[in-house]
C-alpha positions as CSV (number, residue, x, y, z in Angstrom):
1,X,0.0,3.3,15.1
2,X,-4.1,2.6,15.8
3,X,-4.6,0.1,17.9
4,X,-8.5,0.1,16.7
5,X,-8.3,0.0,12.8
6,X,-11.1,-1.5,12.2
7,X,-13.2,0.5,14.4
8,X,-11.7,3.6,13.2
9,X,-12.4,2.3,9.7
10,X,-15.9,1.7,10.4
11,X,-17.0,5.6,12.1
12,X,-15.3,7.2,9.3
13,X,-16.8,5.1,6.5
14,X,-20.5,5.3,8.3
15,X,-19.8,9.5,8.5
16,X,-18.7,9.2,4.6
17,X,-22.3,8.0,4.1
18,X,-25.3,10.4,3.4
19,X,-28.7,9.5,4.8
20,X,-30.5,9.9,1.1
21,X,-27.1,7.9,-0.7
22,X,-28.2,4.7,2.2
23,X,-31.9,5.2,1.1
24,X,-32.9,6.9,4.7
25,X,-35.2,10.1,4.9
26,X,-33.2,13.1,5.4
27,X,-34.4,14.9,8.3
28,X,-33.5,18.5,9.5
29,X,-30.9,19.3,12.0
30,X,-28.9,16.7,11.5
31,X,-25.7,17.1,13.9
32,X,-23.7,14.0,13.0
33,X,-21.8,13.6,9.5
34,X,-23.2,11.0,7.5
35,X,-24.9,7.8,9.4
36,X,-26.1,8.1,13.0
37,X,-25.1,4.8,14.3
38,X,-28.7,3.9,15.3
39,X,-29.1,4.0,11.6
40,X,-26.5,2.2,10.1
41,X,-27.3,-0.4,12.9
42,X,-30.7,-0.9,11.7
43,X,-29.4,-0.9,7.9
44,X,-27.2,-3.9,9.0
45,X,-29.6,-5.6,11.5
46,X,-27.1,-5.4,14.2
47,X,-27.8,-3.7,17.9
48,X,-26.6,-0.2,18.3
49,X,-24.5,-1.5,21.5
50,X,-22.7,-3.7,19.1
51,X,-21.8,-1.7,16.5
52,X,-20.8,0.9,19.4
53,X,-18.3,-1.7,20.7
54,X,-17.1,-2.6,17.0
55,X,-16.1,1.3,16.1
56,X,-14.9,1.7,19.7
57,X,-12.5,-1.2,19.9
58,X,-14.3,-3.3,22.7
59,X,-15.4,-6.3,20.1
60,X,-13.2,-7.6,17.7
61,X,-14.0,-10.4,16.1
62,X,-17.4,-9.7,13.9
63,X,-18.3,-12.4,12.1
64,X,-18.0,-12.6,8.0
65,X,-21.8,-12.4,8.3
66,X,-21.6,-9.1,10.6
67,X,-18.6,-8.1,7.7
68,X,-21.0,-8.4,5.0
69,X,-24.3,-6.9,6.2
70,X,-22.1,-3.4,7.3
71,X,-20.3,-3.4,4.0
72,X,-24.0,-3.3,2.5
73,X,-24.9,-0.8,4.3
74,X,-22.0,1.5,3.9
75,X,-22.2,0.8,0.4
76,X,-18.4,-0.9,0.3
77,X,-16.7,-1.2,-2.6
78,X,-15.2,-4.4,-3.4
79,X,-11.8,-2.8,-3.0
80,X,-12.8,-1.6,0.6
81,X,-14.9,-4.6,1.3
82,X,-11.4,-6.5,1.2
83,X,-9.6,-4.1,3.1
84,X,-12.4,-4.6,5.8
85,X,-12.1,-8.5,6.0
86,X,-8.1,-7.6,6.4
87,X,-8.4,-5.5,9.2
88,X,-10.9,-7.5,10.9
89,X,-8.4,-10.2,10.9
90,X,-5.6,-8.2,12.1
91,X,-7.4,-7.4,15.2
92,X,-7.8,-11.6,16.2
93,X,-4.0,-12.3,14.9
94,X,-2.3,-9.4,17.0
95,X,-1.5,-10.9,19.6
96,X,-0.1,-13.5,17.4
97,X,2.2,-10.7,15.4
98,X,3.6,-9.5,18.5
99,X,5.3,-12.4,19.2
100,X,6.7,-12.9,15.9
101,X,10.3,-13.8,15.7
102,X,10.8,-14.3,11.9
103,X,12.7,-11.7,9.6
104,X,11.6,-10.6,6.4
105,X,12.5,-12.6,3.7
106,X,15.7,-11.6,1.7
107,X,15.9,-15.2,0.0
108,X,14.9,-15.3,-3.4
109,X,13.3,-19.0,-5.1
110,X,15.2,-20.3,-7.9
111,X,12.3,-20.1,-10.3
112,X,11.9,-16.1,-8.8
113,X,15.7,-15.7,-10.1
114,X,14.9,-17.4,-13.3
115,X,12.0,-15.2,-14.2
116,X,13.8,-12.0,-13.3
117,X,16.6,-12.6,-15.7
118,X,13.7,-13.5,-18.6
119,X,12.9,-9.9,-17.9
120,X,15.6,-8.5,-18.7
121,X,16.4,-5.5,-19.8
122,X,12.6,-4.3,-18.1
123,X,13.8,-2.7,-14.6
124,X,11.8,-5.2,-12.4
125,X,12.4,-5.2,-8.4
126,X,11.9,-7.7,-6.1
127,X,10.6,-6.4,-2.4
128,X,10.0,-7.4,1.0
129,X,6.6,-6.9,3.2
130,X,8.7,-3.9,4.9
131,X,10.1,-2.1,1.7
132,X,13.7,-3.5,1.6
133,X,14.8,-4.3,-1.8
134,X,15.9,-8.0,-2.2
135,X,16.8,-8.4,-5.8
136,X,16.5,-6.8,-9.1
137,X,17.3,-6.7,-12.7
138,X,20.1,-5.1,-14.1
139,X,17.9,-3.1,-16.2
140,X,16.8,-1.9,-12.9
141,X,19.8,-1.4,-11.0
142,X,21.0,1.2,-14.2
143,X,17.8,2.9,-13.8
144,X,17.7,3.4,-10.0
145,X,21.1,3.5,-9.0
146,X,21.7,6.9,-10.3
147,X,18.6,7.8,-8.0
148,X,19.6,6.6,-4.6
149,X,17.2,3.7,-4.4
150,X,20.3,1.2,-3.8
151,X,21.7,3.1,-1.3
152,X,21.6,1.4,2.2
153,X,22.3,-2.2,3.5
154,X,19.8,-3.2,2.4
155,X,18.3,-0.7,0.4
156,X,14.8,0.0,1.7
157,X,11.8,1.9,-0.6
158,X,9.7,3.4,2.7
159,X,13.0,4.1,3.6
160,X,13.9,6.1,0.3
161,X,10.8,7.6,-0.1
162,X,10.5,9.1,3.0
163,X,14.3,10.5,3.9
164,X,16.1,10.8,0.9
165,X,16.0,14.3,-0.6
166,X,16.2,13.4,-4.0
167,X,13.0,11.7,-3.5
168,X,11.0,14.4,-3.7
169,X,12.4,16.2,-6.9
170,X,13.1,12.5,-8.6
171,X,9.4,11.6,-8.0
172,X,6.9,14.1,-9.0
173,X,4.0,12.1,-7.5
174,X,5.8,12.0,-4.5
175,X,2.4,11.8,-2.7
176,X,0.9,9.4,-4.4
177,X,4.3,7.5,-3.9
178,X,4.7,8.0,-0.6
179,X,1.1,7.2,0.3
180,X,1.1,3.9,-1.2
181,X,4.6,2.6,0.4
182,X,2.0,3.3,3.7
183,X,-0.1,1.3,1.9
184,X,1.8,-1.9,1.3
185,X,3.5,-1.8,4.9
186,X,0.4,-1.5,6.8
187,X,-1.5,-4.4,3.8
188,X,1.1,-6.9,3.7
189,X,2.1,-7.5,6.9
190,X,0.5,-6.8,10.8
191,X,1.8,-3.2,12.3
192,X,1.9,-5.6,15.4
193,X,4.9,-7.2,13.7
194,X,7.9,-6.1,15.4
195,X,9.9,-5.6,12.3
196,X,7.4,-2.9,10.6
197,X,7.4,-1.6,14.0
198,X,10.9,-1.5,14.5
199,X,10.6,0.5,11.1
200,X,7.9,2.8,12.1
201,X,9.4,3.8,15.2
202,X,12.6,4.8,12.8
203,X,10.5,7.0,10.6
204,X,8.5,8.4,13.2
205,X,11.5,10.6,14.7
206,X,13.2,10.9,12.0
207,X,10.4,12.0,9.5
208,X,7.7,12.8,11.7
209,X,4.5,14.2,10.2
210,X,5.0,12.9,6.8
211,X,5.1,9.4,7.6
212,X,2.8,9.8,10.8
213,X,-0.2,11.1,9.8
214,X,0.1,8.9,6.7
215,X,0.4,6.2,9.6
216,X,-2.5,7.5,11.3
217,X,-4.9,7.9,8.5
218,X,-7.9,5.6,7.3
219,X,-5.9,2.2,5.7
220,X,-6.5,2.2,2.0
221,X,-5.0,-0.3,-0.1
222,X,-2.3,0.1,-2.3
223,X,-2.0,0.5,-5.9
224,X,-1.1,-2.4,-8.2
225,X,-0.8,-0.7,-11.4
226,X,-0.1,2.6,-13.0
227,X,2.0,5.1,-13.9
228,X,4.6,7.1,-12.0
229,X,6.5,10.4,-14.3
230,X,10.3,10.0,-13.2
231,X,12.9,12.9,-13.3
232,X,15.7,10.3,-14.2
233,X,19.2,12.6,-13.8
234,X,20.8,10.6,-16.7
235,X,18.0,9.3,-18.9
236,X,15.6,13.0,-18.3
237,X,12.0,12.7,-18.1
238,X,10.8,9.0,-18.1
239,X,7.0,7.6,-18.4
240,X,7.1,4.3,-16.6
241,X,4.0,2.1,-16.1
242,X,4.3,-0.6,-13.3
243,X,2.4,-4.3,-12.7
244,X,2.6,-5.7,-9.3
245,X,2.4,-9.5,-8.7
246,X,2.2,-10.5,-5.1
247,X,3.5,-13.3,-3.8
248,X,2.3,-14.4,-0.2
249,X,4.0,-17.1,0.7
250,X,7.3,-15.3,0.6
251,X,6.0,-12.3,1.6
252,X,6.9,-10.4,-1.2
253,X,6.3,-8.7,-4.2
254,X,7.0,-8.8,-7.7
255,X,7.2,-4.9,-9.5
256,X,8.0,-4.7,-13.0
257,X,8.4,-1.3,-14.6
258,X,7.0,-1.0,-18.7
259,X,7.8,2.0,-20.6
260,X,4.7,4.0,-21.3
261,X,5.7,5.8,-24.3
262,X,8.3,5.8,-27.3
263,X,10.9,8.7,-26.1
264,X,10.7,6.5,-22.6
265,X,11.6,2.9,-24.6
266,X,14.2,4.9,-26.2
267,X,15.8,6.8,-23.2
268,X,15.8,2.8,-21.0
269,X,17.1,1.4,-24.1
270,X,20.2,4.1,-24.4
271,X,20.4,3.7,-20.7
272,X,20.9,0.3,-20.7
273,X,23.7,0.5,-23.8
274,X,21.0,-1.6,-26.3
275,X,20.1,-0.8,-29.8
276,X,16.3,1.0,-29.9
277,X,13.8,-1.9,-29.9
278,X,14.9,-3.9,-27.0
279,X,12.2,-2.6,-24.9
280,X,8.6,-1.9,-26.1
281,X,6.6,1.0,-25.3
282,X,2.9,-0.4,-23.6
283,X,-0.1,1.9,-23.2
284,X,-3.0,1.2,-21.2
């Protein structure tokens, strides 16, 4: 794991940026990819031995002002300018993180438990800030039993998604999948925290590459909507969309599988032993 997010965040968004897309003449025989740093320094008003020490891990703690003016300049989209703030933070709270003792929460509120069984029969899944599955519907646990995604005490999604076989073939976005369970460990809780570390250290010799250089790449955030295509070995080819409420005081998160078509409401329905019509089909 980085120990310099934000800085590594910050070269590789200021090489992503074209002199002419910030504005800047382009001159010839230019050597460096995107921004020299004397230039994205002046775009921000900030000293070139500053920004140095930001990228290069020696400064940590820019202020929201600093945040704001670089995020201008590298043309930030909301989405990133978030991500930004969240990694800046990370760097002032790891010490913090390191010394955390709590566990992840496998409790679930009685209001949680009231709202799961109102959503009934939609396969909805409560989960932790490190993957493992809390609770669940029971129009969830006949749609991802048969896949594997209860196995373990307690089941765990990174977990799934990166060792189990029938991952792979269930999941034909596997990518996508598996980068945005990288995603949620590394945006919902500190890699400093010795429980996702305890996990990363797991998946890092038994996985390996996979889950490493996922690990090692930029942070991106993950995706709160969709739709993922499942090869469902009982139900066959299934269209599910998703919605994902977060809930940060538990440290969890709420995901509640829709079907996206018809032959999809149908299949769940049959599935789940209901007369068609007991689940809608929702597009868009």
């Amino acid at each position: 794991m980085s120990d310099n997010e934000l800085g590594t965040f910050l070269r590789t968004r200021r090489e992503a940026v074209t002199p002419a897309e910030a504005g800047l003449p382009t001159g010839p025989r230019r050597r460096t990819p995107g921004l020299r740093r004397s230039e994205l320094a002046t775009l921000a008003d900030i000293s070139v031995e500053y920004l140095t020490r930001l990228e290069q891990g020696r400064d940590r703690n820019p202020s929201p002002q600093v945040l704001a003016a670089l995020g201008e300049a590298l043309r930030l989209s909301a989405a990133d300018h978030i991500l930004m703030g969240r990694l800046a933070k990370e760097s002032v709270s790891r010490v913090l993180c390191q010394s955390a003792t709590t566990p992840p929460a496998r409790t679930v509120r009685g209001t949680l438990r009231a709202l799961l069984d109102r959503l009934e029969p939609a396969p909805a899944v409560l989960i932790n800030w490190i993957g493992d599955i809390v609770t669940y519907t029971e129009g969830y646990e006949r749609y991802a039993r048969p896949l594997g995604l209860l196995d373990g005490d307690p089941p765990n999604l990174v977990r799934y998604v990166f060792t189990d076989e029938r991952a792979r073939s269930v999941f034909p976005g596997w990518e996508r999948l598996a980068d945005d369970q990288i995603a949620h460990l590394r945006g919902e809780a500190s890699l400093h925290d010795p429980h996702v570390a305890a996990l990363a250290d797991e998946l890092t010799v038994t996985v390996g590459a996979p889950f490493t250089d996922r690990l090692a790449a930029v942070p991106t955030l993950p995706t709160r909507s969709g739709t993922d295509l499942v090869e469902h070995p009982e139900a066959g080819r299934l269209r599910l969309s998703y919605e994902t409420l977060t809930l940060p005081d538990e440290g969890q998160r709420l995901v509640v599988h829709i079907p996206a078509d018809e032959a999809t409401a149908t299949a769940l329905d049959r599935l789940n032993g209901r007369r068609p019509g007991a689940l809608r089909a929702v597009s868009g």
